[in-house]
C-alpha positions in Angstrom: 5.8 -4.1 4.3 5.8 -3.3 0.5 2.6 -0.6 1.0 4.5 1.3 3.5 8.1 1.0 2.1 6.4 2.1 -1.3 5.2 5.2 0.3 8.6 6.7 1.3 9.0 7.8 -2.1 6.9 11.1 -1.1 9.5 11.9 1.6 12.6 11.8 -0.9 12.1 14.8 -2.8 11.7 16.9 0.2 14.4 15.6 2.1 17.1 16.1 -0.5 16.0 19.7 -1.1 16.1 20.5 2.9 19.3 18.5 2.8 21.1 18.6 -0.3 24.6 17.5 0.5 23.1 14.7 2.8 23.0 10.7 2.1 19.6 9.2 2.2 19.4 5.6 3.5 16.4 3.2 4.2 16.4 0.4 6.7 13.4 -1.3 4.9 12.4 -5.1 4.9 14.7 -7.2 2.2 11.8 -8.1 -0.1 11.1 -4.0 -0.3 14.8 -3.1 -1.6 13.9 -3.8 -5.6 11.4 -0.8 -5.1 14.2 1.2 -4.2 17.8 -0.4 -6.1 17.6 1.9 -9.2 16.0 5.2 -7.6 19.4 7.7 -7.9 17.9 10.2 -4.8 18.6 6.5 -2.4 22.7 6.3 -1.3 22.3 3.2 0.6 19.4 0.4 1.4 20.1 -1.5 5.1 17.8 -4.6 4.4 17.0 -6.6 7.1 13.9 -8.7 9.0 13.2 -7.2 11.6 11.9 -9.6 14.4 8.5 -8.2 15.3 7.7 -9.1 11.9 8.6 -12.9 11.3 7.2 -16.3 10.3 6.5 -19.1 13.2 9.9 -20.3 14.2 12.7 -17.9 12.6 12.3 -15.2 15.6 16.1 -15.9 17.1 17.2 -15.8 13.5 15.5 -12.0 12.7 16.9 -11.0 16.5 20.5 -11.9 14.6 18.9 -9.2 12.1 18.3 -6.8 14.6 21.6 -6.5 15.8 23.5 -7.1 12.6 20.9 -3.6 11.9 21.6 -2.1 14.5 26.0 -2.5 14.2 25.8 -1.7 10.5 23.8 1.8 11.5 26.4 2.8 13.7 29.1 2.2 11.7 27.5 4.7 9.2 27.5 7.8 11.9 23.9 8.4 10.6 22.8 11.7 11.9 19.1 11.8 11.7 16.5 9.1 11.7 13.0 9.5 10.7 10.1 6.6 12.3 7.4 6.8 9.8 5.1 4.1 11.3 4.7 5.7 15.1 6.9 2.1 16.0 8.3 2.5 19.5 10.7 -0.2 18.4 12.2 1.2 15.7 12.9 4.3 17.9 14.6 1.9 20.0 16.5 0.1 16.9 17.8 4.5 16.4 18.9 4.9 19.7 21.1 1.9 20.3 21.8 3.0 17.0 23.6 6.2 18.2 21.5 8.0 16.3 21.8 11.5 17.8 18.2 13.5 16.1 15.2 10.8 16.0 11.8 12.1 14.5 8.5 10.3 14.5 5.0 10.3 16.5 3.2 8.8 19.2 0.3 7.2 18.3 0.9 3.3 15.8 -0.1 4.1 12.6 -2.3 6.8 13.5 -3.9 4.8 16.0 -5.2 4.8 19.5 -1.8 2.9 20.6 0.2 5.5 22.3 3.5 5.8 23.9 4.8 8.7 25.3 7.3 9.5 22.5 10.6 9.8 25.1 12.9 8.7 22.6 12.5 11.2 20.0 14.0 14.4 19.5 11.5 15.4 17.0 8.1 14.8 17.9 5.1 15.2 16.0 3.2 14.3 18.3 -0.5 12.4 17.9 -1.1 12.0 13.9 -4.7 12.2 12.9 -6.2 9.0 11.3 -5.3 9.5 7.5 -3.8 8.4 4.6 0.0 7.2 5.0 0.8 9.1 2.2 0.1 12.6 4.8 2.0 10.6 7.8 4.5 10.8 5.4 4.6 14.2 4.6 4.1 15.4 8.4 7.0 14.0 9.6 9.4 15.7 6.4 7.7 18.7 8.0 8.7 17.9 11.7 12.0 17.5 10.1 12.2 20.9 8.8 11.0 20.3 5.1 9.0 22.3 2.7 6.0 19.9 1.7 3.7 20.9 -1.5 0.6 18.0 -1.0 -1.3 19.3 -4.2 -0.2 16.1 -5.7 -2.0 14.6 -2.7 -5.2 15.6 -2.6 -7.9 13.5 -0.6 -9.9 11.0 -2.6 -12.4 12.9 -4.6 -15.2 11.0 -5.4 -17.1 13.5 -8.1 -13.8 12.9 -10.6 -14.0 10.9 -13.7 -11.8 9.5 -16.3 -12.0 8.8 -20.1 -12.7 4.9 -20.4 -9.9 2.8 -19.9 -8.9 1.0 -22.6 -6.1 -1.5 -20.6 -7.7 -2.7 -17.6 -5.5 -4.6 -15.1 -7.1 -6.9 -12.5 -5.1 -7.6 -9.7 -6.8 -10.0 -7.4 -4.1 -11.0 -5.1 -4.6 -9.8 -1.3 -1.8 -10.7 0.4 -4.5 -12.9 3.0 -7.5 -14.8 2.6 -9.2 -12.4 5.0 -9.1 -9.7 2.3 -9.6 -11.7 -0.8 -13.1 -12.0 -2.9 -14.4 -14.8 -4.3 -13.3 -16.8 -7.2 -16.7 -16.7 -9.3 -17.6 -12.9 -8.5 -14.2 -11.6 -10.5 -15.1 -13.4 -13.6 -19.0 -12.6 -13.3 -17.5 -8.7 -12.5 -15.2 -9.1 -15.7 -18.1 -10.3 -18.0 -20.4 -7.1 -17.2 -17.2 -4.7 -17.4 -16.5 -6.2 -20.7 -20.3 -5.1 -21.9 -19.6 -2.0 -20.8 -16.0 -0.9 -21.9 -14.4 -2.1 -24.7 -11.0 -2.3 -23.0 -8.3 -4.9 -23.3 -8.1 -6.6 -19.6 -5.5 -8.4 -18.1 -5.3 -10.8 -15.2 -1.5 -10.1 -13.4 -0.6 -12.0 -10.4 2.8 -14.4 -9.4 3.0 -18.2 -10.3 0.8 -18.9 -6.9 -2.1 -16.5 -8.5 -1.7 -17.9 -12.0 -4.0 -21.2 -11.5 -7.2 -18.8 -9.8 -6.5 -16.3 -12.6 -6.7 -18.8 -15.4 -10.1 -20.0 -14.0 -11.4 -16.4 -13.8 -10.5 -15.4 -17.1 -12.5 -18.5 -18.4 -15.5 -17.6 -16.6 -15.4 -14.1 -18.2 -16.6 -15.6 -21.0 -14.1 -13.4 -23.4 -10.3 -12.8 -24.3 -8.9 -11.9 -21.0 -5.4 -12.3 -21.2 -3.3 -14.0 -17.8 0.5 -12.6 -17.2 2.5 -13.9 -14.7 4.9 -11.1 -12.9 8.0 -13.3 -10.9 9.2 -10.2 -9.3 7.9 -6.3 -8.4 9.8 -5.2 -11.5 8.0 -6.9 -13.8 4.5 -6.0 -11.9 5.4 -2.1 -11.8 5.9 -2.5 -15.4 2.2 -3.8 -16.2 0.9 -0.8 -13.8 2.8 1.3 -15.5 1.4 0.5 -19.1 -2.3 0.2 -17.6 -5.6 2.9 -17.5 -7.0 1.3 -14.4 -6.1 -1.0 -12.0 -9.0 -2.8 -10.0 -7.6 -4.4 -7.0 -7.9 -5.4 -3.4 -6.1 -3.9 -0.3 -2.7 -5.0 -1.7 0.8 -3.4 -2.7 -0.4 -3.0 -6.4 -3.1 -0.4 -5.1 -0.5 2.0 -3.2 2.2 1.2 -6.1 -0.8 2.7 -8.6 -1.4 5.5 -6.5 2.0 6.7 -6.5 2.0 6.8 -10.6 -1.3 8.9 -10.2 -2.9 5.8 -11.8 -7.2 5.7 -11.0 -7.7 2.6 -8.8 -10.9 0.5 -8.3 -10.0 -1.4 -4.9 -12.5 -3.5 -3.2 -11.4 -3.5 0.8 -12.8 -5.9 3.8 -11.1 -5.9 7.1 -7.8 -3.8 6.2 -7.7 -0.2 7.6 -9.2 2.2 5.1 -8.6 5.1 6.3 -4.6 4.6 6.1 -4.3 2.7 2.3 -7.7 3.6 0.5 -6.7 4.9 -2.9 -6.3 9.0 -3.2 -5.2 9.0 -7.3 -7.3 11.3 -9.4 -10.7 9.1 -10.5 -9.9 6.6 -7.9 -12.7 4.7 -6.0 -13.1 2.6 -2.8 -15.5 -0.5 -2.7 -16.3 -1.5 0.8 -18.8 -2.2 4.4 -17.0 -1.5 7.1 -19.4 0.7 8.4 -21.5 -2.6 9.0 -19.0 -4.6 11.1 -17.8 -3.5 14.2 -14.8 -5.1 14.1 -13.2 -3.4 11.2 -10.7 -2.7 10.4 -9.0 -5.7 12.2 -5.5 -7.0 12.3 -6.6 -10.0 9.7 -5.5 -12.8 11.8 -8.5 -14.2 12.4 -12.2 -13.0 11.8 -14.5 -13.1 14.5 -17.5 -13.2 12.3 -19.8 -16.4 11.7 -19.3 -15.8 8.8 -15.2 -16.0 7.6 -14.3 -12.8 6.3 -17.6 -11.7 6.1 -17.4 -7.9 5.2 -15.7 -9.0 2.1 -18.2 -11.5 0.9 -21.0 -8.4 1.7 -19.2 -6.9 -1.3 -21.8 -7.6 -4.5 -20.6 -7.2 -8.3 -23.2 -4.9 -9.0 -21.7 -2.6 -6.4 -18.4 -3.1 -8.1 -20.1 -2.5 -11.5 -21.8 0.5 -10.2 -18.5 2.2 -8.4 -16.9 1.3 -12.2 -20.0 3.2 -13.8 -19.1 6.2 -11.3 -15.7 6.4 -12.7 -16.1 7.0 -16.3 -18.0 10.0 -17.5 -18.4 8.5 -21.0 -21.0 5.3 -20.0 -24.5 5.9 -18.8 -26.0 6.6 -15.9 -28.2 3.4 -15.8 -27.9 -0.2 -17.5 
């Protein structure tokens, strides 16, 4: 999806310099190739559902996907293919592929799903639970790069940043399961605004734009609404901003790769793999309380409906914010 597609950036760099004369191709999801069109180090993008992920009903039409993936590979002579999500099917997708050197790991997304790992040539065996970001980077290893992760420290809770002065809220999630209510954002955006004189803007799609209006009235003050069609246009507003506060969404790992500080308020999605690990960068969450997290998010098991996201309070929000900037103080 768009959070691990964006994260394949980290393994480009490496890979050319381990193979310079080599083409680099992605086999990525059609909705991820605008992250990738324009990036110069990228020879070709093979975009294409694949059919474990697919709406209810288009599952013969994403098979039709799979093979048209699986001819087009082979017609390239591709010579090495790199699983970065610990997918047995994409190691399947390589080898009817023709693909002679396959590296990957063992264990889904770092998890306690484990197949034997038969189909690879390079294996890196069981990954440790960790940010994607070091999955990443452990498999350029396994393929024989040179990895510098000083860039890529783990989250470091004792940094701070100057106060922002653009703020971009993001409150999109991608699922109801991971999304926060309505009333706290603007309540969250009125005591922000008493504490930081920053310009703050609302960004979200056309399907956003209706919730985002009504926040921005409840925040009681000039919080400005843009709408942003396409991932260009939303890169471009991360790009201009000093914060972004989000939920477990693609704008989060997008900020982290611009070394932008993030603010992200998480429920049920998988910490440990997407938390934010930017410089001044904070994490907003209970999992600790619910047994059940992280979950897949199709449906909560709670009495409560998405309950570990409704534990989340504003002042806990405010307070993480107050953590961030070492020019506010200590106590309202």
């Amino acid at each position: 999806m768009l959070g691990d597609a964006s994260f394949l950036t980290v393994m480009l760099d490496p890979l050319k310099a381990r193979f310079p004369h080599a083409e680099l191709h992605l086999l990525i999801q059609p909705k991820c190739a605008p992250l990738y069109q324009a990036d110069p180090r990228v020879a070709k993008i093979h975009a294409y559902h694949m059919p474990w992920i697919q709406q209810r009903g288009e599952g013969s039409r994403r098979w039709n996907h799979f093979l048209r993936a699986v001819m087009a590979l082979r017609r390239e002579r591709i010579d090495m293919a790199i699983d970065v999500r610990g997918e047995v099917r994409s190691q399947i997708l390589a080898v009817l592929a023709g693909i002679p050197q396959r590296v990957g790991f063992v264990n889904y997304l770092c998890s306690n799903m484990v197949v034997r790992g038969r189909l690879l040539t390079h294996n890196a065996g069981m990954l440790p639970l960790q940010h994607r970001i070091h999955t990443c980077l452990d498999l350029c290893e396994q393929a024989g790069c040179t990895v510098d992760r000083s860039s890529w420290l783990p989250f470091a809770a004792d940094r701070k940043i100057a106060c922002p002065q653009r703020i971009m809220v993001h409150t999109g999630a991608g699922g109801g399961l991971r999304a926060w209510p309505t009333d706290r954002w603007g309540l969250l955006l009125a005591h922000l605004h008493d504490l930081c004189d920053a310009r703050f803007i609302l960004v979200g799609t056309q399907v956003e734009a209706a919730q985002n209006h009504t926040i921005a009235r409840q925040a009681g003050f000039g919080v400005e609404v843009r709408i942003t069609p396409g991932i260009e246009d939303l890169l471009r507003e991360i790009e201009a901003c000093d914060l972004l506060i989000c939920l477990d969404s693609a704008p989060l790992h997008f900020a982290v790769l611009r070394r932008k500080p993030v603010l992200a308020l998480f429920g049920p999605g998988p910490a440990q793999l997407y938390r934010p690990i930017s410089p001044g960068s904070r994490i907003v969450h209970h999992q600790e309380l619910y047994p059940c997290a992280p979950c897949a998010q199709q449906r909560c098991v709670q009495p409560v409906e998405a309950a570990c996201m409704k534990a989340i309070t504003v002042q806990e929000v405010v307070d993480a914010f107050r953590s961030m900037i070492h020019q506010l103080d200590p106590v309202i």
